[in-house]
Structure formats: structure tokens, C-alpha cells
N, C-alpha and C positions, 0 to 999 in steps of 0.2 A: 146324583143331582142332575136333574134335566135342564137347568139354566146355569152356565158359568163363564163367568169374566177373566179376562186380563190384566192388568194394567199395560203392559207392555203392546203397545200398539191400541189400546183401550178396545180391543174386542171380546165380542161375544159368542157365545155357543149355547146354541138351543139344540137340545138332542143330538147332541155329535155333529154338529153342520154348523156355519156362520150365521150369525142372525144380523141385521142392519144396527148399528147402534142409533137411539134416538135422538143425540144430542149431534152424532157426526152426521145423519138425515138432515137435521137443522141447520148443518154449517153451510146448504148448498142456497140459503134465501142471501139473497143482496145486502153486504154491509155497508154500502156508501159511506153511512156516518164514520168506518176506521180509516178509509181514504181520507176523511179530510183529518180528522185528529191527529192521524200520522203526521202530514205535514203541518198540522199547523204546532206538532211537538217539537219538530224539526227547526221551524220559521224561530220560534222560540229562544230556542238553546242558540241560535244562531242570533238573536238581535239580545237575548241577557247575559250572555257571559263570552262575551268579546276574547278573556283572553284565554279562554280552555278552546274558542276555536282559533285562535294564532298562534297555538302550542301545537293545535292537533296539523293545521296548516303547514305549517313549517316539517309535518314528516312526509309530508309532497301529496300530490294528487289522491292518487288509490287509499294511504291510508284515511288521509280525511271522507273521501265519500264510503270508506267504509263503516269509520265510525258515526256518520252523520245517518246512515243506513241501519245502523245497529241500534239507536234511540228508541225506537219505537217497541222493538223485541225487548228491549232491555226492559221498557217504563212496561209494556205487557206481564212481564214475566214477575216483577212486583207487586203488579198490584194484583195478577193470579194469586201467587203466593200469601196475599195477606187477605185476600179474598176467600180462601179456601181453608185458613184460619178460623174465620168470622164463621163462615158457615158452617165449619165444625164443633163451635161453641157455640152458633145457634142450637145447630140441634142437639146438643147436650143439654139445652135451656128447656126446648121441646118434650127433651126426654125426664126432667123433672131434676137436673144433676145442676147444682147449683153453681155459678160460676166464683171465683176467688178473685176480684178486684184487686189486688195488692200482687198477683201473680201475671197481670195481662199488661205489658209493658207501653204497648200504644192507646194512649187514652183514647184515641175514635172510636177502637174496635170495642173497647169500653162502655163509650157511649151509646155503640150502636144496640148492644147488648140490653142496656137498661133501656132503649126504646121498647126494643122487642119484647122482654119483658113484661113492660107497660102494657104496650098492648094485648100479648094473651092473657092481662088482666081485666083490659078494658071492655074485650069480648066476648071474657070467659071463654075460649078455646079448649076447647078437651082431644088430645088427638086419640085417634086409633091405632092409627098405622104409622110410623117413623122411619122414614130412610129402607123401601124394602123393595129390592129388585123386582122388575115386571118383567113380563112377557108375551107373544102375540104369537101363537103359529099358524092363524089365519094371515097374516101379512107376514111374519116372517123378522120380527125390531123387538127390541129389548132396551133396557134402561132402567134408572133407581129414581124413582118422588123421591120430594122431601117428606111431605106429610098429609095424611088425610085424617079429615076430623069435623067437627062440628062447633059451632059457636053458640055461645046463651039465649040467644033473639029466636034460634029453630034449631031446635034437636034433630030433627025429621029430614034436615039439609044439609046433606056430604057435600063439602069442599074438597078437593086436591090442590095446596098451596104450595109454589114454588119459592124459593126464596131470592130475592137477588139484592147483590150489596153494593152493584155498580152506582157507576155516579146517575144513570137513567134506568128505565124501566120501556120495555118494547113490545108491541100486540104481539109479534110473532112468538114468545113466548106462550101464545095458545096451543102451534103446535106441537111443541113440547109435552105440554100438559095435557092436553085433549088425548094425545100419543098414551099417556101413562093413564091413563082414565078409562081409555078404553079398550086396555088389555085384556086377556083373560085370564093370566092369574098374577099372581107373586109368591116371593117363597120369606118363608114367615124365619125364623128363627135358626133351626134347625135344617132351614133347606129344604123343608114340603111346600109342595105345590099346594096353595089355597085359591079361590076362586075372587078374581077380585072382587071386593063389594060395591054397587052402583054408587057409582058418580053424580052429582047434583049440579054442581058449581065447579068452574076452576078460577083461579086466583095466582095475581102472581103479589108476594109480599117484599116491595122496596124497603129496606130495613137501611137506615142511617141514623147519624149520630142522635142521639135523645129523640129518634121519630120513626115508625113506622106505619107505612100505608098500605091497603089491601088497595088494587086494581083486579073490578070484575072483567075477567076474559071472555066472556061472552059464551053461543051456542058452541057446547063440546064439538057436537057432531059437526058442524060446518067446519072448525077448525081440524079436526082430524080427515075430512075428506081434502082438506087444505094439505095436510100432512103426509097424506098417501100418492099426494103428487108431487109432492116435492121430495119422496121415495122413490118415483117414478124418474124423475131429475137423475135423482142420486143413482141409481142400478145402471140408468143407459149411459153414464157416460165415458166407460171404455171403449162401447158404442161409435160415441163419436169420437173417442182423441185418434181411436184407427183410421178415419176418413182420412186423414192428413198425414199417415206416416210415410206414403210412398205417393208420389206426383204417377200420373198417367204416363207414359212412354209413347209419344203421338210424334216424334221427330222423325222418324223412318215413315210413318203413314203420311206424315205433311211432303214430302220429298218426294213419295211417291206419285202425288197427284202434281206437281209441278214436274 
């Protein structure tokens, strides 16, 4: 197999060499919006439950700011896990595998299901391709779509739709997308390398409780030329964390000229 993954450390290997992941390429654009979330999860817990912070208080300084520091990891790492859930019973929905209501303990995830649902009914969605690793060794990144397919309104028009179950939905999601679009292959079942087939449309699909929404992502190519620079980010910055590991030595040349 010419393309293979990890999980551990979540990398990849294209031809015996590292490839860029697509989604850790992603992680170098601006989150501002988890700066404030953070604190204001933080602000929170701190003005709604007075006395789990007078309990944590009283185990002195260092514990409490470490627990007030751990909030955010913690409510992450939830709502990862229940997120990564959902989209694995999306795409068993995608895949035609019908889901069991009486088996799925948190009604949201339930609900989110039967939006989704809905809606590949409402647009007649036919996919082709489900959950199938890509590749680039013209750039050198790798990654897994969720789905490529076509809708009832135009046969003739490939979408690549992403899914997301957060509470929002964000453009930069094109490079993502655009990223897996326009790869040059994936490997289908058994591990061969196929050639992708053209891209039309990307999409990213908000899926929540009894609703989901397509958001059009716009032109591929501008978003992937978006994405090979934020590649370019991502490569050079061993680059710069060296600039800073060792200060100049200028105290014997200062001394010398006085």
C-alpha cells in the first residue's frame, strides 16, 4: 500500500516518507473564537457553581488554577468524543446501514441522525465515494473525505461534503475540502490506488438536532491555493522556533569597543 496512516501521533506515509496531514495543515489558521470560549467556560464554572469552586479553593492556590486550567481540555475532550460518535453513525447512515434508536443513549445524537437522514432525503443524495483516504505527491498531504456524491437537482455536479456536528460551521473548512478535491488519488477498498474523480462543488454539512444544512464553500481552486499556503506556514516552522533557541554572544564584542 502506497498511502498509510497512524493513529498514533496521527500520521501519514506516502511511499515510505511522511506526508503533511490535511487536517494538522489546518490546525496552523487562527482560532481566536477557542480563546474566548475557553474563558468564557472558565468565567462560567466560576460565577455557577460557587461551591465546587470553594471546595477546589480551599486545596490552595496551584490546585485550583490547575483545575480551572483543565475546564476547557476536559469540556474539549467530550464533546470530541461525542462528536466523533455522531459522525460515525453518520456515515453508517451515508453508507445505507440503518441506525437503531433504542441503542443510541443520548437523544441529540439521535436527533441529529434523523435530520441527516431527512435531509439525504430531501436532496436525494446518492453518494459514491464514503470515508476514503486521499493523497497528493505533487504537494506532498494526505487525508480521509467524508463523502463525495451527487444530489437529485444535477447528476452531472460532484460535491465533496464534509460533515461537522459542532455547535458552528466555518469557511476555512474550504481548505480542508478543496485539500481532498484535489488530490490525485484515493484508495478505494482494498488499498488501490484510484484516480480521484473531478470535483464540482465543496460543501460543508452542519448536522444538528432534527436539521441539517449544506453551506456552499465556494471556488475549490482559490481555497486550495489558500491551503498550500497555509502548508507553507506549516513546513517552515522549525524554521523559525530555531531563530530563538540561542541569543547572539555580543558581550565580549560590546566591551571590546568601549
Amino acid at each position: 500500500m502506497t498511502l498509510t496512516f497512524t493513529h498514533n501521533g496521527h500520521r501519514y506515509q506516502l511511499d515510505g516518507s511522511k506526508a503533511d496531514s490535511v487536517t494538522t495543515i489546518c490546525g496552523v489558521l487562527p482560532k481566536g473564537g477557542l480563546v474566548y470560549w475557553a474563558a468564557k467556560l472558565i468565567a462560567e464554572a466560576v460565577a455557577d457553581q460557587p461551591s465546587t469552586i470553594d471546595a477546589v479553593r480551599a486545596l490552595g492556590r496551584d490546585a485550583m488554577i490547575a483545575a480551572l486550567r483543565a475546564l476547557p481540555d476536559q469540556a474539549r475532550d467530550k464533546a470530541g468524543k461525542r462528536g466523533t460518535l455522531l459522525h460515525d453513525l453518520a456515515t453508517g447512515l451515508v453508507k445505507g446501514e440503518p441506525f437503531e434508536a433504542d441503542l443510541i443513549a443520548d437523544p441529540d445524537i439521535e436527533a441529529c441522525l434523523v435530520g441527516l437522514a431527512r435531509w439525504f432525503d430531501d436532496v436525494g443524495f446518492e453518494a459514491e465515494l464514503i470515508e476514503r483516504p486521499v493523497g497528493s505527491r505533487a504537494h506532498r498531504y494526505a487525508g480521509r473525505f467524508d463523502v463525495v456524491g451527487t444530489m437529485e437537482r444535477d447528476r452531472s455536479e460532484r460535491w465533496l461534503i464534509d460533515f461537522k456536528t459542532s455547535s458552528g460551521v466555518y469557511g476555512d473548512t474550504a481548505l480542508q475540502t478543496a485539500a481532498y478535491a484535489r488530490a490525485e488519488f484515493y484508495l478505494d477498498d482494498v488499498g488501490t490506488e484510484r484516480a480521484m474523480p473531478h470535483v464540482d462543488r465543496i460543501g460543508v454539512l452542519h448536522v444538528r438536532p432534527d436539521l441539517a444544512e449544506l453551506y456552499d464553500l465556494g471556488d475549490i481552486d482559490v481555497a486550495l491555493a489558500e491551503f498550500l499556503a497555509a502548508q507553507t506556514i506549516y513546513r517552515s516552522a522549525q524554521r523559525r522556533d530555531a531563530l530563538v533557541r540561542e541569543p547572539l554572544q555580543l558581550s565580549n564584542v560590546v566591551r571590546a569597543l568601549f
